[in-house]
C-alpha positions as CSV (number, residue, x, y, z in Angstrom):
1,X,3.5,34.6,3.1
2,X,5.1,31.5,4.2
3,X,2.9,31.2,7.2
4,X,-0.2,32.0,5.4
5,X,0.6,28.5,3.6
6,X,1.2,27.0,5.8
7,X,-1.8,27.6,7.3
8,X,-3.7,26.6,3.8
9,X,-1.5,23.1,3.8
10,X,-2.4,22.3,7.5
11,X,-6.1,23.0,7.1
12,X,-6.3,20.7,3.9
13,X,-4.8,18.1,4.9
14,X,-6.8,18.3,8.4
15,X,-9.8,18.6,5.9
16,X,-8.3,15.1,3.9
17,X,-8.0,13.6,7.4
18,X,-10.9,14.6,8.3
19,X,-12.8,12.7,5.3
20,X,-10.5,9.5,5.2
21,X,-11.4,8.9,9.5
22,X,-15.2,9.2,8.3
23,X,-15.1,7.0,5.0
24,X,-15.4,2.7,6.4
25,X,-12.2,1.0,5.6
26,X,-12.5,-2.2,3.6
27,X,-10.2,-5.0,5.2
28,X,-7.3,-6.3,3.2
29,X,-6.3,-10.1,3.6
30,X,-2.3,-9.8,4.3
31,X,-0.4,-13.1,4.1
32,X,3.1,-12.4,3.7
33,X,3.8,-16.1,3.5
34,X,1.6,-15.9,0.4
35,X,4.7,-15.9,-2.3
36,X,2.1,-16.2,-5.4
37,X,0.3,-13.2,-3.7
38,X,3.3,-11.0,-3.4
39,X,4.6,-12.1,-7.0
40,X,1.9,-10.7,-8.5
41,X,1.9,-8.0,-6.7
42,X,5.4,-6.9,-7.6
43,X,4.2,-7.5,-11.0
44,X,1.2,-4.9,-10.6
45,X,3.5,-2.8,-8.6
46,X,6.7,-2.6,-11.0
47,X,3.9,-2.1,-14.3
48,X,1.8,0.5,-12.7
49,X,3.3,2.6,-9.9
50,X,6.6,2.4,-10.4
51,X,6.5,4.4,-13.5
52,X,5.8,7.6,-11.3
53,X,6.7,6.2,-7.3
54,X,9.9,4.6,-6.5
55,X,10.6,2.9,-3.9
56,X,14.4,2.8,-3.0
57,X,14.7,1.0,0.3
58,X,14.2,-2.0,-1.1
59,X,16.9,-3.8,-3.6
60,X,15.5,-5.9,-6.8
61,X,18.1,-8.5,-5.6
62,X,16.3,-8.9,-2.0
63,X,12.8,-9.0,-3.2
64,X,14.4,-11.7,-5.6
65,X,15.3,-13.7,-2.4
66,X,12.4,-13.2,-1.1
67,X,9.6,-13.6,-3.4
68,X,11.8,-16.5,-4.7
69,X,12.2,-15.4,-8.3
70,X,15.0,-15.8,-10.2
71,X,17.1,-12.7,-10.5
72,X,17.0,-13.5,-14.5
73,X,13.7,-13.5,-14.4
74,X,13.5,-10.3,-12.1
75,X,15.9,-9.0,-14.8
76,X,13.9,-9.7,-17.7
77,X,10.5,-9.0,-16.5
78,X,10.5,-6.0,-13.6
79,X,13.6,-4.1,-14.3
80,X,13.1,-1.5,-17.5
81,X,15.5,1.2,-17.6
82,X,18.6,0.0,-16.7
83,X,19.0,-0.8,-12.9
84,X,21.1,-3.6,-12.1
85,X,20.1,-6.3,-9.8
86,X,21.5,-4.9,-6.5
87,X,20.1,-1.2,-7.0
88,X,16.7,0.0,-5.3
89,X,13.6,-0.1,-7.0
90,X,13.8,3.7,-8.4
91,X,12.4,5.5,-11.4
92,X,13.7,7.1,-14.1
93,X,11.4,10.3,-13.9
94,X,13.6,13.6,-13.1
95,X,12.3,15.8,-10.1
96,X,11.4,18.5,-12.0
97,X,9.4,16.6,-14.5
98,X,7.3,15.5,-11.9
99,X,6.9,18.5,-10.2
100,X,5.8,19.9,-14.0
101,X,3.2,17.2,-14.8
102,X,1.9,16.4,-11.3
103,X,2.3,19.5,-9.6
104,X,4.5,17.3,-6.9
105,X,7.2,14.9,-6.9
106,X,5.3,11.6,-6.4
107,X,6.1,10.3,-3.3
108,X,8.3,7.2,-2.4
109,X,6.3,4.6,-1.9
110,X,8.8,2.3,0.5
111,X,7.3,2.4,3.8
112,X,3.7,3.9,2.5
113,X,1.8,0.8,3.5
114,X,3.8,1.3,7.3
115,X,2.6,5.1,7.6
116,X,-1.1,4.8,6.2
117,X,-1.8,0.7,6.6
118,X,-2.9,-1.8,4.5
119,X,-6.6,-1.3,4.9
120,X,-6.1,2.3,3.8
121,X,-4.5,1.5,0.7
122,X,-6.5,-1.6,-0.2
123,X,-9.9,1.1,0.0
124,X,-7.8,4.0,-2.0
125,X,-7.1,2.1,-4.9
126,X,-10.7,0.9,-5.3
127,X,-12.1,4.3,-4.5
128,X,-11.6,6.1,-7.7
129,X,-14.1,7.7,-9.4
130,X,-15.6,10.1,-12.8
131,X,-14.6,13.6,-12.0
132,X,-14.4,15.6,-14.8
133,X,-13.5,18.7,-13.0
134,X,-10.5,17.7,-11.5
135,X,-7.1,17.5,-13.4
136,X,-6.8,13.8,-14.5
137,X,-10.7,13.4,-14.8
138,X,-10.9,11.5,-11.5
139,X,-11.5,11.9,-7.7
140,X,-11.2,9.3,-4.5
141,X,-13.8,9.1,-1.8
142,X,-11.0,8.1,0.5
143,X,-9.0,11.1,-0.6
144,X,-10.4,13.8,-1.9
145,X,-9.5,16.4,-4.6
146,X,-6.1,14.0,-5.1
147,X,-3.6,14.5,-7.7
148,X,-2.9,11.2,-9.1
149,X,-4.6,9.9,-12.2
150,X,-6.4,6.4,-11.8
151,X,-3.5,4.2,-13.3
152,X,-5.2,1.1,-13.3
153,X,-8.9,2.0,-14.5
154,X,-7.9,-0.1,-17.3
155,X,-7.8,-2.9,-15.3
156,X,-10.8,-1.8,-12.9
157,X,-12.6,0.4,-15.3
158,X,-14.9,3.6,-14.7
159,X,-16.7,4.4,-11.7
160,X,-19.0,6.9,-11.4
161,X,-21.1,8.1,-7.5
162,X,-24.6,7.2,-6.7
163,X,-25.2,10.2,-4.4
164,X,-28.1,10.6,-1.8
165,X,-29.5,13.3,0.2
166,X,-28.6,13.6,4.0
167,X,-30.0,16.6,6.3
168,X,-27.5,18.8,8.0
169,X,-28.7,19.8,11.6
170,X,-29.6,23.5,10.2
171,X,-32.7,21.6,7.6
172,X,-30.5,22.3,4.6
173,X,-29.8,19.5,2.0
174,X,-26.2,18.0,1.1
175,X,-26.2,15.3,-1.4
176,X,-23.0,12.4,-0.1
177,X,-21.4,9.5,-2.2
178,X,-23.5,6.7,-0.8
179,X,-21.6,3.9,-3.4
180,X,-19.5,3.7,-6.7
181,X,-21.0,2.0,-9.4
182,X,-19.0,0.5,-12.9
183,X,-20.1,2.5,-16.1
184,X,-17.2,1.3,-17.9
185,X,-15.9,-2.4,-17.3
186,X,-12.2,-3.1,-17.5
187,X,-9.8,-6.2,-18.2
188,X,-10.5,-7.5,-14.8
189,X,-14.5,-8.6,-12.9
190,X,-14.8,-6.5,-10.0
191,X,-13.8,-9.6,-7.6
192,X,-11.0,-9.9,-9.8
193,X,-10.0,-6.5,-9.5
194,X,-10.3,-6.9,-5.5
195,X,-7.8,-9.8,-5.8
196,X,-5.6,-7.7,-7.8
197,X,-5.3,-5.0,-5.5
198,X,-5.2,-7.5,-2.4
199,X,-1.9,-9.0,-3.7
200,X,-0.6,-5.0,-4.2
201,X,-0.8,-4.3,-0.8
202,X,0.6,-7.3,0.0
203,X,3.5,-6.9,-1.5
204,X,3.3,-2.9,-0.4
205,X,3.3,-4.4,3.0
206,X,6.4,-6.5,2.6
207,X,8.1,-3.8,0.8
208,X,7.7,-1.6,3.8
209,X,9.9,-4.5,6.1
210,X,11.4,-6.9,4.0
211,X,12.7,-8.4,6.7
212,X,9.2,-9.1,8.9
213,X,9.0,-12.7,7.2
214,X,12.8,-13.9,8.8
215,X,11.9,-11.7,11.8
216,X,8.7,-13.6,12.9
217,X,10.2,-17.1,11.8
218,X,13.1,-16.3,14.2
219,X,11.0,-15.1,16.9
220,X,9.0,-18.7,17.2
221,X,12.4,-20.2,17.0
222,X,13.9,-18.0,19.7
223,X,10.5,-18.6,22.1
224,X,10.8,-22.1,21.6
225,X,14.0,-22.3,22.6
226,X,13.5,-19.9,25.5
227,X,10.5,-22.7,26.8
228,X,13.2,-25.6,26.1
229,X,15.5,-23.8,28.9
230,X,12.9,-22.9,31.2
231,X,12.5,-26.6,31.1
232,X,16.4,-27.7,32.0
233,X,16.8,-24.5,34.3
234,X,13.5,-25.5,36.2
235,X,15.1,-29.9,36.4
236,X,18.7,-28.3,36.8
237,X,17.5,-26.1,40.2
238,X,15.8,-29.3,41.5
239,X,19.1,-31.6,41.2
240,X,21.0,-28.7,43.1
241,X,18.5,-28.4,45.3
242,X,17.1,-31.9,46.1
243,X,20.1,-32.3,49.4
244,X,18.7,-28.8,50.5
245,X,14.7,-29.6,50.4
């Protein structure tokens, strides 16, 4: 029984693979040196996906430092059930609540942006549309039959698919998603939705190494002053050697 699924879990995600490899990745603009952008996108991140995703490798009190926000602000404004500064961005949710509601615990969401990349996530979260046979009344193009409600449609709104018909090689008919179309605006324009979800992955992208931004800064540092000793090796070796040449 085991085996037989498996089997069943192997061949749908192959099948999810499979779909996401053929749908075109839109490109997200990652700046981590952007500290508006990734500010914001805490903010989107804390308000709508940290009610259900945690993600504990990363400490409210670094992201502080980082992000350059006060810790009373972070305090006041991105910690809501009790966490104290120093703790990991977890959730309050139990297990086996999860497990009831969503049929899975929702995954933690640390080092998500490291294992699918940003381009991946930036086209998920626009890729939502009207599907009214599947559990929360929504699909993905990216990733088909998924089980996560779309939590920011109020901020995006409704899609729904234009489909078209495409000819398989036997002469039958399939009709595909060519686009996504708005039926129901949200809060946010579409271009202003785009931002939006630009500074989340952003800040999903920093969340995943928090320490990238002091890594590359010390890396230009530390070639710099590899060049500055080439320089004095390279005058050093001609005084030592001037008597011999």
């Amino acid at each position: 029984m085991k085996t037989l699924l498996g089997l069943i879990i192997v061949l749908l995600s192959s099948q999810t693979m499979a779909a996401s490899s053929q749908h075109k990745l839109e490109s997200a603009t990652i700046d981590l040196g952007n500290k508006p952008s990734l500010q914001r996108g805490a903010k989107y991140f804390v308000n709508y996906c940290l009610s259900c995703h945690s993600a504990k490798q990363l400490r409210y009190s670094r992201m502080a430092k980082d992000l350059e926000i006060p810790s009373e602000l972070v305090e006041l404004n991105l910690m809501f059930t009790g966490e104290k500064i120093f703790d990991g961005m977890d959730i309050s949710m139990r297990a086996k609540d999860a497990e009831k509601w969503f049929g899975v615990n929702p995954p933690d969401l640390s080092l998500i942006a490291r294992s699918r990349g940003a381009d991946w996530l930036y086209t998920y979260l626009k890729s939502f549309y009207v599907d009214v046979s599947r559990p929360f009344g929504v699909n993905n193009t990216l990733f088909p039959m998924v089980g996560m409600p779309h939590v920011l449609s109020d901020l995006q709104g409704l899609q729904e698919p234009v489909y078209i018909d495409v000819k398989r090689e036997d002469g039958s008919v399939k009709q595909v998603i060519e686009k996504l179309e708005i039926v129901q605006p949200g809060k946010m324009t579409p271009r202003e939705y785009d931002q939006a979800m630009n500074d989340l992955v952003n800040f999903m992208v920093y969340m995943g190494e928090p320490a990238q931004m002091e890594r590359k800064a010390m890396g230009w540092k530390v070639l710099a002053f590899i060049l500055l000793m080439i320089v004095i090796f390279y005058y050093l070796k001609k005084e030592y050697w001037k008597d011999i040449h």
